[in-house]
C-alpha positions, 0 to 999 in steps of 0.5 A: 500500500501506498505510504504518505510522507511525514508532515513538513514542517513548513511549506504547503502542509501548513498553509492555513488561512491567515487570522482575519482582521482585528474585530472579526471573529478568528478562524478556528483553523488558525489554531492549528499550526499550533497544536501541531507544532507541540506534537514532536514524536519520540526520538531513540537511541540507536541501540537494537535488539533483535527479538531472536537474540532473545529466544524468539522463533518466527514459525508461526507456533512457537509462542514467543511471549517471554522473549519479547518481554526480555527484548523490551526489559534490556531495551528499557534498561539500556536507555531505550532503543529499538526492539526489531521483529524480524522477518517471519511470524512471531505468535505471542501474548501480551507486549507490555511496552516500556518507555524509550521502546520502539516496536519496530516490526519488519515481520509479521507480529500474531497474537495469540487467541487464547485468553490466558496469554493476556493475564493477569489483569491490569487497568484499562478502560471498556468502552469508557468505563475504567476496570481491570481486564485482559491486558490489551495486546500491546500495552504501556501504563504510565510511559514515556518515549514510546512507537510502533514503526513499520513495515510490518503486520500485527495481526490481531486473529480477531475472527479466529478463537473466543473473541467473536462469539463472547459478544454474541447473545449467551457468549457473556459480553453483553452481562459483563458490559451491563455489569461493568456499566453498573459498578461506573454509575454506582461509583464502586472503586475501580479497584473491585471492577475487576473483570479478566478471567471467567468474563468476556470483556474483549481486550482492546489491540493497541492501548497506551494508558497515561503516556506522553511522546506517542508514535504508531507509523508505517504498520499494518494493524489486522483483525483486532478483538475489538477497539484497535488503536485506544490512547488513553488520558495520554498525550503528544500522538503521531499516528500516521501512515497506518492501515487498520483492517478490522472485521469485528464488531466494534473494530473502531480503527483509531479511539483517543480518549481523554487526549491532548495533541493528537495527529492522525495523518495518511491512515486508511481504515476499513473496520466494522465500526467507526473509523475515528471516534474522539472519546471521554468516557462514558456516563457517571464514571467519564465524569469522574475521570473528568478529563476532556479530549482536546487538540485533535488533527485529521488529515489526509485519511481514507475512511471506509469503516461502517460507521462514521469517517470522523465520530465524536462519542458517544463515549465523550462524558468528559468532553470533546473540543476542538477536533479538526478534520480535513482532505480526507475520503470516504469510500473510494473507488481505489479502496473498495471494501466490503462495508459502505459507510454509513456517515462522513460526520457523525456527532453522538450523545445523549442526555445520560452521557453529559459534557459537551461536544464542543467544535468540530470542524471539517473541510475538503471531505469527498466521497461516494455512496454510504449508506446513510447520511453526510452529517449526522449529530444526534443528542438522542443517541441509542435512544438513552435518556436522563436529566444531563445537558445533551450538548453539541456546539460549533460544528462548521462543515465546509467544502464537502463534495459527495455522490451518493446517500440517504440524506446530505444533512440529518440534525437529530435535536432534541429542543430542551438541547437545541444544537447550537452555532452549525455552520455548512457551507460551500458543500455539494451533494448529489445522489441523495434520496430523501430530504434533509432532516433539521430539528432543533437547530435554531442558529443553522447556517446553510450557505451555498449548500447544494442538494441534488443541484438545488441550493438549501439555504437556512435560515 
């Protein structure tokens, strides 16, 4: 697959609209050179050690468990490095990842599908609700300095073993999830949410938990359990020039959750589930974290998950702000899947989660045929209820061109939680087979919006 080069530090990559005039409001984008300029990935020593020097076999059966954890313990303890999977196939359990490692993959990493290789327990998040469960497949807690580089595979095996059939009804997920969500709003300690063995929580692929100097590059993430790539309260992330595939429920492609300073930039993700969904928690427990996501950059991605491109939620009870999104495509042509996506945008929560999506903003998304609809925000997500402000607010969407969907434009509102300053402008949709849905957008702003060759313009 083709690879995008790293972002230039000057020149064209960061060629944004200059700051308007004293007096005029300023231009959100504006803000992005800056939060660009704090992402610096990590740099390592040149220092290597090769997994095989430790007792690795790369045949495919062998279960090479130990020698990765001795490879990154004498890469840590050395001052860091870089930890090489060479050519072959490597079965393994958990990677635990210690700071000033970079897992350099040249091979093909396979994880195992039994659950005991990801045990004992340790602190994660499931679906934005904190516990103790299987260890996700590459995990750190509390690091710093850390990657994943390329060219390799991690193939998570999420089909093959346990894993798809824990979610299905009687497999056990759907008692432990209800379980779990119960101990968040009850405020039980986190630590008696103890899950792991004789649960069915599914383990996420890739998660980083309270780390800072963040870099996954150049791999190619296959088939995890679920969620794939999870920072978590982590920040300073370079994500780029990865491809996710994922045929699970729930594969998200890429969840930063209670994050600051992300760049995510030259993926592609075909997943099962959303693309890229910023997250905060969710209900009573992401309140008490209380720690927002904030700093997000998109750019240059290729979305064909089922769900949505770019997703806010609906895990977000401690609140997202200012996401940025922009050049990325939807579907194409040159990337057929097996999934259609269902919404370019999606915004989602609802009135039990609280906190507040607070700007969003999107340009220069083109696509084709999804299955439903452009930009959807919703505030009735689920159709979960409570006593909580359901908020969504400064989303501008411009220069959006796609061919191809139920609807251009569906705001989902709720009046005791109107939408508020939504922009769409300079956008162009064709294919669309039914009319726009707007309820409870009372300050929407359509200009040259075009539906079908009709231009929608509101108020």
């Amino acid at each position: 697959m083709r690879r995008r080069t790293l972002l230039k530090a000057s020149g064209a990559a960061l060629a944004l609209p200059r700051p308007p005039a004293s007096g005029a409001p300023a231009d959100p984008w504006s803000r992005v050179p800056r939060i660009l300029a704090r992402i610096r990935p990590p740099a390592f020593p040149h220092r290597f050690f090769d997994i095989r020097r430790y007792g690795a076999v790369g045949d495919g059966t062998t279960k090479n468990t130990l020698a990765f954890r001795r490879a990154v313990e004498a890469c840590h303890e050395a001052g860091g490095g870089h930890v090489v999977v060479p050519e072959g196939v490597f079965l393994t359990g958990a990677i635990h990842l210690l700071s000033g490692v970079d897992l350099h993959v040249r091979g093909t990493v396979l994880f195992s599908t039994d659950p005991a290789d990801y045990l004992p327990v340790v602190l994660t998040r499931f679906e934005g609700t904190e516990c103790y469960n299987y260890s996700p497949f590459i995990y750190a807690h509390g690091r710093r300095d850390l990657a994943i580089t390329g060219p390799g595979t991690l193939d998570g095996q999420g089909m093959a073993g346990p894993w798809k059939s824990w979610r299905d009804p009687g497999g056990g997920a759907p008692a432990d999830q209800e379980a779990l969500r119960g101990m968040g709003e009850r405020g039980v300690p986190v630590a008696e949410r103890v899950f792991g063995a004789g649960h069915y929580l599914r383990p996420n692929m890739v998660q980083f938990y309270r780390c800072r100097n963040i870099l996954i590059r150049d791999v190619t993430v296959l088939e995890p359990a679920m969620w794939t790539l999870h920072p978590v309260l982590s920040r300073n992330i370079l994500i780029q020039d990865v491809d996710v595939i994922g045929r699970i429920n729930n594969s998200d492609g890429c969840d930063p959750e209670c994050c600051e300073d992300v760049y995510i930039t030259g993926c592609r993700f075909h997943t099962e589930d959303d693309s890229i969904a910023v997250k905060s928690g969710r209900d009573e427990d992401g309140l008490r974290v209380g720690t927002p996501s904030r700093n997000i950059v998109v750019r240059d991605c290729v979305f064909s998950g089922r769900w949505g491109g770019i997703a806010v939620g609906s895990e977000m009870s401690g609140g997202v702000y200012d996401v940025f999104a922009e050049d990325c495509r939807i579907n194409p042509l040159d990337f057929p899947g097996r999934y259609n996506p269902r919404h370019p945008v999606f915004l989602k929560t609802n009135k039990k989660r609280g906190g507040a999506i607070d700007g969003v903003y999107v340009r220069r998304f083109t696509g084709r045929q999804i299955d439903r609809d452009c930009v959807y925000l919703t505030t009735r997500y689920s159709g979960q209820t409570g006593d909580r402000p359901a908020v969504i607010r400064n989303v501008h969407v411009q220069d959006m061109v796609h061919d191809g969907a139920r609807r251009a434009i569906n705001l989902e509102g709720l009046d005791s939680d109107p939408f508020r300053h939504i922009r769409i402008e300079r956008c162009d949709f064709t294919g669309i087979a039914e009319p726009n849905v707007i309820e409870s957008a009372p300050d929407l702003v359509l200009r040259k919006v075009f539906v079908n060759g009709t231009e929608v313009t509101y108020p």
